[in-house]
N, CA, C and O atoms as a CHARMM CRD file, in Angstrom:
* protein
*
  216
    1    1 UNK  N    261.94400 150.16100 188.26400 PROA 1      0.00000
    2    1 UNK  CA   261.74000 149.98800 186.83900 PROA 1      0.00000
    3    1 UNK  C    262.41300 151.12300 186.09900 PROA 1      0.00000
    4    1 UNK  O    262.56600 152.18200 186.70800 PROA 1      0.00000
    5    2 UNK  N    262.97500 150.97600 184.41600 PROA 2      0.00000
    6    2 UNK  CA   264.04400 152.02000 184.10200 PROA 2      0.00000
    7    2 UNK  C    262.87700 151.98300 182.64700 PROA 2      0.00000
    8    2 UNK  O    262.40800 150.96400 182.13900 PROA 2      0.00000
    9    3 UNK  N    262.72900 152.83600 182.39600 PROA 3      0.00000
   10    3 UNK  CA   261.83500 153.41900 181.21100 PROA 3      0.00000
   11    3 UNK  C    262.71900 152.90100 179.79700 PROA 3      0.00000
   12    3 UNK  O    263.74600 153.57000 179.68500 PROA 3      0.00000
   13    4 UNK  N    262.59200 152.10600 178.95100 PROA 4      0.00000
   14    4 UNK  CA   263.01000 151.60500 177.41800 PROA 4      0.00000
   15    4 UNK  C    264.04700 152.71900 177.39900 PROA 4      0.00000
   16    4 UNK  O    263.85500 153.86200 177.81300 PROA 4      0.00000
   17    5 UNK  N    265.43200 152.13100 176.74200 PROA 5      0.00000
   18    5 UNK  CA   266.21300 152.62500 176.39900 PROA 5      0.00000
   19    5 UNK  C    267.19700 153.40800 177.78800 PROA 5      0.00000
   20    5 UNK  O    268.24600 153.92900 177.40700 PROA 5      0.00000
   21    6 UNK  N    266.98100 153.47000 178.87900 PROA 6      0.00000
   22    6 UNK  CA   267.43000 154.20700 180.44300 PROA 6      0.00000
   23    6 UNK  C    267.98000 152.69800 180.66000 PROA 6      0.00000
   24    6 UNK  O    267.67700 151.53900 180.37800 PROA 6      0.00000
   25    7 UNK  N    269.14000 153.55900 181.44800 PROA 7      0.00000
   26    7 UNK  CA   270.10800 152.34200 182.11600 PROA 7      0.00000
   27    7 UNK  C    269.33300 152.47400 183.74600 PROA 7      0.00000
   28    7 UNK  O    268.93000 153.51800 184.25800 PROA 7      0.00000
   29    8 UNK  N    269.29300 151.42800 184.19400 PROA 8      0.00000
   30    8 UNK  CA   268.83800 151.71700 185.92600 PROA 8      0.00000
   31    8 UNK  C    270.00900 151.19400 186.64000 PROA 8      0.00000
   32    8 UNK  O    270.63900 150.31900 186.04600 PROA 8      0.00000
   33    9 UNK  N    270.47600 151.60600 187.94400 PROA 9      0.00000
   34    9 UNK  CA   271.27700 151.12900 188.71200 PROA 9      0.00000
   35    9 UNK  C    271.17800 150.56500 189.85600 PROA 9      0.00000
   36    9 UNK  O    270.67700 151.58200 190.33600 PROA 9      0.00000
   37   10 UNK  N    271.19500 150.07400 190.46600 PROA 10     0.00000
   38   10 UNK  CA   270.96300 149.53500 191.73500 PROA 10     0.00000
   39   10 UNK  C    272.29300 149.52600 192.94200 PROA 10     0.00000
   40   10 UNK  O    273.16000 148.72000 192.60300 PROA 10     0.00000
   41   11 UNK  N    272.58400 150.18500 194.13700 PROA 11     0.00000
   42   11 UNK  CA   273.07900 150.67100 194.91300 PROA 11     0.00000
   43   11 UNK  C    272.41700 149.90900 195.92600 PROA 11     0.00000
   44   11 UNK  O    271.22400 149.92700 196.22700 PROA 11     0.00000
   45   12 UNK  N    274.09900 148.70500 196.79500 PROA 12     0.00000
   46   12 UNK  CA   273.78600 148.16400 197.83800 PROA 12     0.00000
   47   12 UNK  C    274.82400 148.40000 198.23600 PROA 12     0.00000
   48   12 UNK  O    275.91200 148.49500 197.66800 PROA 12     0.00000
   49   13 UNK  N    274.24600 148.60500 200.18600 PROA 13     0.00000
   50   13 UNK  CA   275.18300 149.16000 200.87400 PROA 13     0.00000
   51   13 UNK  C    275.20200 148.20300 202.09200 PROA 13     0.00000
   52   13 UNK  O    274.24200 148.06100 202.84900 PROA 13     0.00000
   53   14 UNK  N    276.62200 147.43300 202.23200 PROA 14     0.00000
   54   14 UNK  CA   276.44300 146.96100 204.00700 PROA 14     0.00000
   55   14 UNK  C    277.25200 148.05700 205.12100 PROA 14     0.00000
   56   14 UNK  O    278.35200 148.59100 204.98000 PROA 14     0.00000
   57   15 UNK  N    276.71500 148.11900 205.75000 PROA 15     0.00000
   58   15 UNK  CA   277.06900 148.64900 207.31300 PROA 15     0.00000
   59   15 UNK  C    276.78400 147.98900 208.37900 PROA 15     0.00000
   60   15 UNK  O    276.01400 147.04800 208.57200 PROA 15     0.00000
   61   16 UNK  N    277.73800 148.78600 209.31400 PROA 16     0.00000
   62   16 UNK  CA   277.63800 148.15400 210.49500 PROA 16     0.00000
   63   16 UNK  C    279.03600 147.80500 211.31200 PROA 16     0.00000
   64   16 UNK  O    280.18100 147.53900 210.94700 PROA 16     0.00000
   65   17 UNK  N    278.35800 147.93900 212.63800 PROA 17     0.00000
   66   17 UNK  CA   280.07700 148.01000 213.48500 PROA 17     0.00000
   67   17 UNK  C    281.03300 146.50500 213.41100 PROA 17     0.00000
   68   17 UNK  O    282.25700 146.40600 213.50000 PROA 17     0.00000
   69   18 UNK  N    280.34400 145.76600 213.28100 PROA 18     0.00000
   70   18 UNK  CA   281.07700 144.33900 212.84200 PROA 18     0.00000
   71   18 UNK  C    282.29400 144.79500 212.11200 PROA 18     0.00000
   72   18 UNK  O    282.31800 145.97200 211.75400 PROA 18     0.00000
   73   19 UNK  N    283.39900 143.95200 211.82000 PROA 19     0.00000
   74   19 UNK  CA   284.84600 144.12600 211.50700 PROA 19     0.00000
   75   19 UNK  C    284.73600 143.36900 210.21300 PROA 19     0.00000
   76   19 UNK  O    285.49900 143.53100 209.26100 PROA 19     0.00000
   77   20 UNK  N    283.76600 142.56200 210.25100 PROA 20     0.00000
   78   20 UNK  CA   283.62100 141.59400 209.06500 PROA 20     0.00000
   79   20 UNK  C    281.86800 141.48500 208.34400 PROA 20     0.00000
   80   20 UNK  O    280.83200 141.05000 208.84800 PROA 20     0.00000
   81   21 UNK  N    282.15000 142.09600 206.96600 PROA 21     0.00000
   82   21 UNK  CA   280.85600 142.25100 206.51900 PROA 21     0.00000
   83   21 UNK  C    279.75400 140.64900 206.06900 PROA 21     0.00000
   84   21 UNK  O    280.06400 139.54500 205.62000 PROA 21     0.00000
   85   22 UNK  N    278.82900 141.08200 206.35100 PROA 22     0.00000
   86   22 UNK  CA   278.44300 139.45700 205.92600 PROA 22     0.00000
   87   22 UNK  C    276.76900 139.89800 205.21800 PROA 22     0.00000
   88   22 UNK  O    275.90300 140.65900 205.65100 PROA 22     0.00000
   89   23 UNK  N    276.81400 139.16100 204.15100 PROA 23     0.00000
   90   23 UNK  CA   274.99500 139.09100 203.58100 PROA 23     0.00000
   91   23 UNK  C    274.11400 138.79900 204.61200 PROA 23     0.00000
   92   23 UNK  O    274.72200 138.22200 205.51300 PROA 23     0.00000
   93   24 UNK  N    272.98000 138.95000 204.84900 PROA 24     0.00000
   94   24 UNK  CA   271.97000 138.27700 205.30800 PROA 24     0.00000
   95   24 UNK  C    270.70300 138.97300 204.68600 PROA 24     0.00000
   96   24 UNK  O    270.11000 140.05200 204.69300 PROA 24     0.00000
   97   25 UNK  N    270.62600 137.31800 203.97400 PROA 25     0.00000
   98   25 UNK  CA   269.16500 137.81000 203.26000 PROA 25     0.00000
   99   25 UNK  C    268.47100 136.58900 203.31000 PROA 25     0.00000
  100   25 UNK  O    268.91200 135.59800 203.89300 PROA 25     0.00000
  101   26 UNK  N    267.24200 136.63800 202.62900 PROA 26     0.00000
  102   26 UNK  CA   266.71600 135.17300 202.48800 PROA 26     0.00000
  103   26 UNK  C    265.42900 135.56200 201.35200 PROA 26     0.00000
  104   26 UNK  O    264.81700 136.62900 201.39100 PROA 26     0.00000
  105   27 UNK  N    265.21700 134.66300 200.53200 PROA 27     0.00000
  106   27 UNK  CA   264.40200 134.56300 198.96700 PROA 27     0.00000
  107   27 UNK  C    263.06200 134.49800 199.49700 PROA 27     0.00000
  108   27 UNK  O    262.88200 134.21000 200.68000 PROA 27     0.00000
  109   28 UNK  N    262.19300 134.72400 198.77700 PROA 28     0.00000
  110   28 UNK  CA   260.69100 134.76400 199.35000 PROA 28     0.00000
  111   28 UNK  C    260.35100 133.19200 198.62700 PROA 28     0.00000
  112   28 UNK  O    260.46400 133.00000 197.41600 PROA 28     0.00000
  113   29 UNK  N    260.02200 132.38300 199.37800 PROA 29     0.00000
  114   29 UNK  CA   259.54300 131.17600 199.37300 PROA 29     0.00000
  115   29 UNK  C    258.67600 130.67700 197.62500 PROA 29     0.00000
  116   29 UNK  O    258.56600 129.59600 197.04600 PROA 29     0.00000
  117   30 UNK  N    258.21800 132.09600 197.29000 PROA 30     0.00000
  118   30 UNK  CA   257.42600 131.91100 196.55400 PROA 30     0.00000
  119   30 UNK  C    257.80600 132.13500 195.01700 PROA 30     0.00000
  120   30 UNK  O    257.11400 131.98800 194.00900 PROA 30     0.00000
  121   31 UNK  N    259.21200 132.56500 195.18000 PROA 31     0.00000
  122   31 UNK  CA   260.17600 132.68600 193.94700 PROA 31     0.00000
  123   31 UNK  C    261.55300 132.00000 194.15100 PROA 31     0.00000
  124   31 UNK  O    262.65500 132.53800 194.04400 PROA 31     0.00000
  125   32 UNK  N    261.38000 131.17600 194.35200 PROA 32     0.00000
  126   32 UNK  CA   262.39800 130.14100 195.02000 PROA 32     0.00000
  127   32 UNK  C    263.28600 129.54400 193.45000 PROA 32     0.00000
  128   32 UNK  O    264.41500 129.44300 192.97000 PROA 32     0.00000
  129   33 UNK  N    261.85100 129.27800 193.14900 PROA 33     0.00000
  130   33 UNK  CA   262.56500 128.77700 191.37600 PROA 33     0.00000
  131   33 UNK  C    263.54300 129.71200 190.45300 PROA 33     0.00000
  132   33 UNK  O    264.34700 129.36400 189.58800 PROA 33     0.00000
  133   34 UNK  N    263.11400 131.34900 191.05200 PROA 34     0.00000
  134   34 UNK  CA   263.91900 131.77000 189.54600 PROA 34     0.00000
  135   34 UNK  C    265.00500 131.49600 190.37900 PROA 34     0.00000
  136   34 UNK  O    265.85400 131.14800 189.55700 PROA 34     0.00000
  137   35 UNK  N    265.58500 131.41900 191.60200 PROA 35     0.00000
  138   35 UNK  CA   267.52200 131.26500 191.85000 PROA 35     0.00000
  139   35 UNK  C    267.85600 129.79500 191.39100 PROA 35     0.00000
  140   35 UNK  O    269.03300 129.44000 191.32700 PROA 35     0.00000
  141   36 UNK  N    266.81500 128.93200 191.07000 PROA 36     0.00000
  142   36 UNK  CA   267.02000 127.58400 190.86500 PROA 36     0.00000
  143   36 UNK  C    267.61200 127.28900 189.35400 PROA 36     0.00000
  144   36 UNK  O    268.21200 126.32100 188.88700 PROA 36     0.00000
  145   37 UNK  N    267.13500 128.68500 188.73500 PROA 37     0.00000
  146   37 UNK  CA   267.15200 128.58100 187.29200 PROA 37     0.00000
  147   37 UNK  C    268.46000 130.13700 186.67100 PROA 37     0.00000
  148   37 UNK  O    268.72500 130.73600 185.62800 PROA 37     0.00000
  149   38 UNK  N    268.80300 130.13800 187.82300 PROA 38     0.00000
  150   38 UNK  CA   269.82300 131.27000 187.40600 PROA 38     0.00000
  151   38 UNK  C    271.25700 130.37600 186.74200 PROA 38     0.00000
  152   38 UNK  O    271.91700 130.81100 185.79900 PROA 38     0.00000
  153   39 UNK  N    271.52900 129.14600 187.41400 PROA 39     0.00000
  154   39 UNK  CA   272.74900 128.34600 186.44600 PROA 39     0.00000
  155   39 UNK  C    272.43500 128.42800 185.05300 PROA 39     0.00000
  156   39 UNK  O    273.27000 128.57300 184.16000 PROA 39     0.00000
  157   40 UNK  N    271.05300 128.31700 184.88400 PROA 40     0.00000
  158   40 UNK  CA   271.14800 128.17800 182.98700 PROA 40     0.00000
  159   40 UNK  C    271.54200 128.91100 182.38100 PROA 40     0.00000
  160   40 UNK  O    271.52600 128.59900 181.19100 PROA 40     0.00000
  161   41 UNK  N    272.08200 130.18100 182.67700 PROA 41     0.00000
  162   41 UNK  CA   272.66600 131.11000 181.96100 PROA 41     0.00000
  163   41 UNK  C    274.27400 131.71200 182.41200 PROA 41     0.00000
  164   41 UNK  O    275.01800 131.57600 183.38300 PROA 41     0.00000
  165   42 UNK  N    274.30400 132.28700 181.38500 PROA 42     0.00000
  166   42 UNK  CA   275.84500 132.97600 181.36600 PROA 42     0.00000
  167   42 UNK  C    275.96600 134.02000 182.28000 PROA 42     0.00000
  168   42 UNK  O    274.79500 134.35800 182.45300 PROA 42     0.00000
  169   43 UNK  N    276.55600 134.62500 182.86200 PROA 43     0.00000
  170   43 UNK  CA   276.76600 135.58200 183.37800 PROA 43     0.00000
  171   43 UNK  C    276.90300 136.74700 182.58500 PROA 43     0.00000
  172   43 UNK  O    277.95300 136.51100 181.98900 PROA 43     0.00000
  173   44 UNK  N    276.43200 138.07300 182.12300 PROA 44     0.00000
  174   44 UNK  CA   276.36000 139.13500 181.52000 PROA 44     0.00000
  175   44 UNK  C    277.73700 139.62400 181.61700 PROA 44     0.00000
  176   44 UNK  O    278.22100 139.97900 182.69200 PROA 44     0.00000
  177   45 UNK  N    278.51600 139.65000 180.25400 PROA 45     0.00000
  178   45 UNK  CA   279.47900 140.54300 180.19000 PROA 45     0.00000
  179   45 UNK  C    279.95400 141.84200 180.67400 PROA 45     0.00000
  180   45 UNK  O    281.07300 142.33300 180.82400 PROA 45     0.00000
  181   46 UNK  N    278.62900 142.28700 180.89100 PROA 46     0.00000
  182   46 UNK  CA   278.89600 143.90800 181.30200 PROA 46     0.00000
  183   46 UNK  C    279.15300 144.06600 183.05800 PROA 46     0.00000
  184   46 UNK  O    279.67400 144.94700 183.74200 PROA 46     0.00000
  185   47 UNK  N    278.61300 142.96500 183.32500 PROA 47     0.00000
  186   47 UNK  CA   278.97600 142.92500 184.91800 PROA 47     0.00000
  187   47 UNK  C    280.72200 143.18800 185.39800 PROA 47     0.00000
  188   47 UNK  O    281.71400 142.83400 184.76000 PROA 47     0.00000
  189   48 UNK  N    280.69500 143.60300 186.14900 PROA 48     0.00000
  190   48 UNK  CA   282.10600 143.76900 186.92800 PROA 48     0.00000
  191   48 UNK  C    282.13100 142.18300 188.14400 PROA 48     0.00000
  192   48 UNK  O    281.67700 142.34600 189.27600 PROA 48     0.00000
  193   49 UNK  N    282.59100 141.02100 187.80400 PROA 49     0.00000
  194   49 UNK  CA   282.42300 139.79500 188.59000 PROA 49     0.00000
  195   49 UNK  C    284.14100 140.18100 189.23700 PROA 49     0.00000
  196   49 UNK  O    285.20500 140.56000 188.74600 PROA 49     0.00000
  197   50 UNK  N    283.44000 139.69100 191.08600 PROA 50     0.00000
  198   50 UNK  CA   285.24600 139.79400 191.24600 PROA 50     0.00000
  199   50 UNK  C    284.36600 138.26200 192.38700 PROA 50     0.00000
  200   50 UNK  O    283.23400 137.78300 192.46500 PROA 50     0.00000
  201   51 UNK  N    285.79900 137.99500 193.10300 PROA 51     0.00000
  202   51 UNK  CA   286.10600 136.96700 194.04300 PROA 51     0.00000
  203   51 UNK  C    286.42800 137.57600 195.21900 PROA 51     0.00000
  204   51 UNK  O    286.71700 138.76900 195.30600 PROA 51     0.00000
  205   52 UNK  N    286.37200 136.47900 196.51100 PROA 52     0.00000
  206   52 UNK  CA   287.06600 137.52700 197.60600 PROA 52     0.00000
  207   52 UNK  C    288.29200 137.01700 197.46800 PROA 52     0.00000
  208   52 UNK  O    288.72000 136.11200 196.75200 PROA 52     0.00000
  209   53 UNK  N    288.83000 137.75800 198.29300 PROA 53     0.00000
  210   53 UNK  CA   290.27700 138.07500 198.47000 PROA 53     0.00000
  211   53 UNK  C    290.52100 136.49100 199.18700 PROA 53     0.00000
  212   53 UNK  O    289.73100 136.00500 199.99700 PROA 53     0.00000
  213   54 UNK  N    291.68100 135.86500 198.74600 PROA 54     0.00000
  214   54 UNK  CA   292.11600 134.68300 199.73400 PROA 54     0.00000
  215   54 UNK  C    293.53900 134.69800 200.10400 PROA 54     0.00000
  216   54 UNK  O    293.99000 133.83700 200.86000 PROA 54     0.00000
């Protein structure tokens, strides 16, 4: 949590000896809906959005 008016950041890191990085995660069953409801919106300008490389 970032106190009114504080920017907060969030820092994710993959590792690992693999050659090829990969997610593995999975949603808690019980908030399943808010990813259901993330299309309804725009994506935040301030984000840095990239693609992978093809």
């Amino acid at each position: 949590a970032a106190a009114p008016e504080h920017h907060m950041y969030y820092l994710n890191v993959m590792a690992g000896p693999e050659e090829e990085r990969v997610w593995r995660f999975c949603d808690d069953p019980a908030h399943g809906w808010l990813r259901s409801r993330l299309e309804e919106y725009p994506a935040d300008p301030r984000l840095p959005m990239t693609a992978p490389a093809s």
